[in-house]
N, C-alpha and C positions, 0 to 999 in steps of 0.2 A: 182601349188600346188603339183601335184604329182614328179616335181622335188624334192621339200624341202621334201614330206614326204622317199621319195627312202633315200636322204642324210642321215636326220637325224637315220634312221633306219643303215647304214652301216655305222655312225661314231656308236653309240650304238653298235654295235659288234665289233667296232674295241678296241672300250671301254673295253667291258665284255672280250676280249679274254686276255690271258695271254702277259705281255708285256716284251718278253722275251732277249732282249738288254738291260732291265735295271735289271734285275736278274743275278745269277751270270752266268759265261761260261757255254755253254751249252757242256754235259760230253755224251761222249758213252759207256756203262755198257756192259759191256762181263763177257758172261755165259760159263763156261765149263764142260760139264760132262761126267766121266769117270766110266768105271767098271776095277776091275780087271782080269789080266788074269793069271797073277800068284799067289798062295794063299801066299806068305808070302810076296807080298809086302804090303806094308802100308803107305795110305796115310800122309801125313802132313799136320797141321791145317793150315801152311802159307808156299809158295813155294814160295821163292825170284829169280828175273830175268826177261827177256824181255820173251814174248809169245814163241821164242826158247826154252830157257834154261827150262819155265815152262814145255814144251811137252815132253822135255828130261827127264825130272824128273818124268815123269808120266810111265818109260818106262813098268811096270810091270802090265797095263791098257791101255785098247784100248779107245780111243773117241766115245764117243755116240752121243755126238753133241758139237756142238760149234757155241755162238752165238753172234754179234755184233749188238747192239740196236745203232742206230748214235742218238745225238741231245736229249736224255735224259731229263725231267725239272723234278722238282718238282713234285710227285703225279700220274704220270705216271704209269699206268698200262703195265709190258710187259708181251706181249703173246708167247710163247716157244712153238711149236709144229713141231711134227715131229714122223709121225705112219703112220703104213699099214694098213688096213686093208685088210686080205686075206681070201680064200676060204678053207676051209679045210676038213677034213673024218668027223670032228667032230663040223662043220659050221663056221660059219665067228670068225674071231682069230684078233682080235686091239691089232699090238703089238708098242711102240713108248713111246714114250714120251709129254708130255702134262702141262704146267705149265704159271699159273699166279701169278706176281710177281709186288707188286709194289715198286715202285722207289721213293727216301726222299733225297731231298737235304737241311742240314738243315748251308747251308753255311754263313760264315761271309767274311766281308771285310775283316778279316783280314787271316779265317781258311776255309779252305772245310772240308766238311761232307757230308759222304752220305751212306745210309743203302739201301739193300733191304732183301725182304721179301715176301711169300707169299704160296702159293701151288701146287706142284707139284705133280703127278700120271707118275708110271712106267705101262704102260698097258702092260698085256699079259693075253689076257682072259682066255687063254688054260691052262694058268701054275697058276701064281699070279699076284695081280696087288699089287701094293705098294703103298700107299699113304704117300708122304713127305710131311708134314706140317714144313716150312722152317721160324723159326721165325726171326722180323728183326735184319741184322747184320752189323754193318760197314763195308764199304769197303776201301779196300785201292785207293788213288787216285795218280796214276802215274806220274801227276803233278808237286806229291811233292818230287820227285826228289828219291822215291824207288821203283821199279817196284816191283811188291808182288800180288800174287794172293792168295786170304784167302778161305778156305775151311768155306763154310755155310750148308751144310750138309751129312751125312756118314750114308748110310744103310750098315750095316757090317754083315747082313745075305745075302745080294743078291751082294754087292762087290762094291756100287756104291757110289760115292761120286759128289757134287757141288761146284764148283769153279764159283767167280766171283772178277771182281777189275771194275774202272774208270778209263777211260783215254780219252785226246780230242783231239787224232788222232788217 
């Protein structure tokens, strides 16, 4: 008996979990974000090209992070983090970055879709902190044969901007 009850309890979660070979390709969501470091560059909403060509183009901004989420589904919360904290004259200083984001794939047999979205915090307790509220955006999917990385959001008081696309390698 307590064989059957073990079974039927782990075909039930095999049940309840996500059945993800019959959904569509599972996509990995790449995040980039930049500040600038020269004041007259300026970003663009969409930077066409392979992950090269995109960094090329950034040249007038340094990287702040850069992230590759693999294996992406449907509803997917991603978590982005990356901060210090330090000791300071003036006490402990969280300087980084900090963002949840979720992820929509609202794909067909015949089209891919897919948005994200979510919130983001620039922490610098010392100076300012920044709160990006990133509402949802389509991305582009590399896929389909354009490599394109789309700008989802531009703080243009502090120089920083979010880049994201799909791709499934």
């Amino acid at each position: 008996m307590r064989f059957v009850r073990y079974n039927v309890f782990t075909l039930a979660l095999l049940l309840a979990m996500p059945f993800v070979s019959g959904a569509a390709e599972l996509r990995h969501v790449n995040v980039a974000i930049f500040q600038k470091v020269d004041a007259n560059f300026e970003f663009e909403a969409i930077v066409l090209g392979k992950f090269s060509s995109f960094i090329t183009a950034m040249q007038g901004s340094q990287v702040l992070l850069l992230s590759h989420t693999r294996n992406a589904v449907d509803g997917d919360v991603i978590n982005i983090q990356q901060d210090v904290l330090r000791d300071s004259s003036e006490g402990l200083n969280d300087i980084g970055i900090n963002c949840h984001m979720t992820f929509r794939d609202f794909s067909t047999s015949d089209n891919t879709s897919f948005e994200l979205g979510g919130l983001c915090k620039l922490l610098d307790s010392l100076n300012s902190n920044v709160t990006a509220i990133i509402p949802m955006a389509s991305l582009p999917d590399t896929e389909q044969g354009i490599d394109a990385w789309v700008e989802l959001y531009e703080d243009e008081a502090n120089g920083i901007a979010f880049y994201a696309n799909v791709s499934s390698d």
